[in-house]
Short mmCIF file of the C-alpha atoms (twelve columns), coordinates in Angstrom:
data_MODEL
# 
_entry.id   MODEL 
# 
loop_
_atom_site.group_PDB 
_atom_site.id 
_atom_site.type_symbol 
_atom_site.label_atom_id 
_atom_site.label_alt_id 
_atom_site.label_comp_id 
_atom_site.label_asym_id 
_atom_site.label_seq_id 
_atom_site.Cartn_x 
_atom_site.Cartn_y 
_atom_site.Cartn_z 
_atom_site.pdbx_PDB_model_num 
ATOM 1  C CA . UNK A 1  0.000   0.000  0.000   1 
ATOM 2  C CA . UNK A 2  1.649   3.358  -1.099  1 
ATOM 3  C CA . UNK A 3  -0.752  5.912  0.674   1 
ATOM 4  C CA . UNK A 4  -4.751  5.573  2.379   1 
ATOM 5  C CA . UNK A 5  -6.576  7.973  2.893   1 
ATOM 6  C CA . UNK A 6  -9.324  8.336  5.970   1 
ATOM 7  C CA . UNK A 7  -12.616 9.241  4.950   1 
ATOM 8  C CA . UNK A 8  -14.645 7.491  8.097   1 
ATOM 9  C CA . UNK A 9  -17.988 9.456  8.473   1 
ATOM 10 C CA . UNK A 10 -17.776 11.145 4.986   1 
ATOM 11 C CA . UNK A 11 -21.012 10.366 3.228   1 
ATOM 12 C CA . UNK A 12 -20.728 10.470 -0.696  1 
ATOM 13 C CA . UNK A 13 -19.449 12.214 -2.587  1 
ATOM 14 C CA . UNK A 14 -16.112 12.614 0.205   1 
ATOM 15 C CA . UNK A 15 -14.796 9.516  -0.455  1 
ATOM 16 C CA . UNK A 16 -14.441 10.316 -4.033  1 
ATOM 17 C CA . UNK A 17 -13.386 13.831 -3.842  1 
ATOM 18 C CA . UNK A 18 -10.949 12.794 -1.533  1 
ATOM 19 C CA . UNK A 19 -9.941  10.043 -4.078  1 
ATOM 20 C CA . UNK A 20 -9.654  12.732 -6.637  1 
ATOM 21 C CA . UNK A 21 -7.337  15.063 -4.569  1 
ATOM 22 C CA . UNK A 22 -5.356  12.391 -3.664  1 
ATOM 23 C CA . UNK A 23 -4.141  10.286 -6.321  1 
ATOM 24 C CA . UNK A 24 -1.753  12.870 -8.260  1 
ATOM 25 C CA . UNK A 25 0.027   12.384 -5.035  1 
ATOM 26 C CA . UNK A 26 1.027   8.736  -6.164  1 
ATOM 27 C CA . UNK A 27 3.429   7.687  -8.509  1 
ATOM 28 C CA . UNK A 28 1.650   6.081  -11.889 1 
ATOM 29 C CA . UNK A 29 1.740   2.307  -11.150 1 
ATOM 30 C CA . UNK A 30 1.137   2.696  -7.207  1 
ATOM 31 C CA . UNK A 31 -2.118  1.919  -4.869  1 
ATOM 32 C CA . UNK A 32 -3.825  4.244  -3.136  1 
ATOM 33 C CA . UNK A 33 -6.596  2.882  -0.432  1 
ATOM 34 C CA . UNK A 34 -9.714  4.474  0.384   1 
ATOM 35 C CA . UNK A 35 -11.128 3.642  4.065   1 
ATOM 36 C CA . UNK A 36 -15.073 4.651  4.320   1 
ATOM 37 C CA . UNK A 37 -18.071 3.560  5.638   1 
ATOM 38 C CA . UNK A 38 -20.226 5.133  3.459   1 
ATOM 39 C CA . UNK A 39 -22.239 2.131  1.935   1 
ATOM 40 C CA . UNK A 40 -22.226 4.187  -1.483  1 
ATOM 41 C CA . UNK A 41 -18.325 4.063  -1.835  1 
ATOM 42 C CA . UNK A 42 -19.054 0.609  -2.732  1 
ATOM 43 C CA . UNK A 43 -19.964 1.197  -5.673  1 
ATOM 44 C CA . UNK A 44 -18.812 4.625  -6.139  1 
ATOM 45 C CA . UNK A 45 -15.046 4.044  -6.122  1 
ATOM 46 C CA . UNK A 46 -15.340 1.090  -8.752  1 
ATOM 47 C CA . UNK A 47 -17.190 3.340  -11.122 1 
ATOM 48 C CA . UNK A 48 -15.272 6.272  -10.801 1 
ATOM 49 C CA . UNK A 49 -12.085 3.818  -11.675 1 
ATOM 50 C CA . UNK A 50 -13.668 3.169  -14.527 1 
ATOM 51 C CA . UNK A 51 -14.618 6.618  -15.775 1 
ATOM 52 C CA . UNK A 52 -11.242 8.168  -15.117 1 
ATOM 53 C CA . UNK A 53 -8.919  5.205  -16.763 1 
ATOM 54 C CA . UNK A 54 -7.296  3.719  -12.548 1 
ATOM 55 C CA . UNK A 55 -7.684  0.429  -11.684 1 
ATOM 56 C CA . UNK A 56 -9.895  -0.913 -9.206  1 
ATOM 57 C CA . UNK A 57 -7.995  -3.321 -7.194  1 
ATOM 58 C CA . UNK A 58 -10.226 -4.480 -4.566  1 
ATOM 59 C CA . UNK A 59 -11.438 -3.962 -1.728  1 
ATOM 60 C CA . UNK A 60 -9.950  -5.055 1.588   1 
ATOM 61 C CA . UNK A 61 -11.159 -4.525 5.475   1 
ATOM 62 C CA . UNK A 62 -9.067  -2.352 7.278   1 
ATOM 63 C CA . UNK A 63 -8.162  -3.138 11.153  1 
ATOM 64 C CA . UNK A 64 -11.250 -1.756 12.803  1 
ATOM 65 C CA . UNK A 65 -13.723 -3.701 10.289  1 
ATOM 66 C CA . UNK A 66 -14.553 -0.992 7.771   1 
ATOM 67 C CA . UNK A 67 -14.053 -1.571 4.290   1 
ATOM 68 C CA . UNK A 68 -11.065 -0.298 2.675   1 
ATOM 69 C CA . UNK A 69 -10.942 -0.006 -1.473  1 
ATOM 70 C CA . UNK A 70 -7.627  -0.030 -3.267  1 
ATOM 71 C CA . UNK A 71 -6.591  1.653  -6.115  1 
ATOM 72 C CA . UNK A 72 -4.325  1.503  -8.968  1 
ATOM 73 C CA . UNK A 73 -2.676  4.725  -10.655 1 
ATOM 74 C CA . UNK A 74 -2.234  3.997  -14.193 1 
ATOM 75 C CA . UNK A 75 -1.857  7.155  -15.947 1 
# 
């Protein structure tokens, strides 16, 4: 994991704005996680992979049980 970032009690659209701010932090080719516990990021961090060209590794559970959602920078 290269870099997470915390968005615990953001409700959409945090999580991806945070996404957004965060991933020209990365180097192209590294992961970035997203922790939230907003239900919608579910589905919201796979799509926005999609729409801006990143790769949607997964998602994982972080330590204290909330969902975690990795990223790929590709370009």
């Amino acid at each position: 994991m290269t870099a997470e970032i915390d968005c615990r009690g953001r409700v959409c659209p945090g999580p991806i704005i945070e996404l957004a701010k965060a991933l020209p932090g990365i180097a192209v080719g590294d992961v970035l996680a997203v922790v939230a516990d907003d239900p919608a990021a579910r589905h919201d961090v796979p799509a926005w992979c999609r729409m801006r060209g990143q790769e949607y590794v997964g998602e994982e559970t972080a330590d204290d049980g909330v969902p975690r959602y990795v990223v790929r920078r590709l370009s």
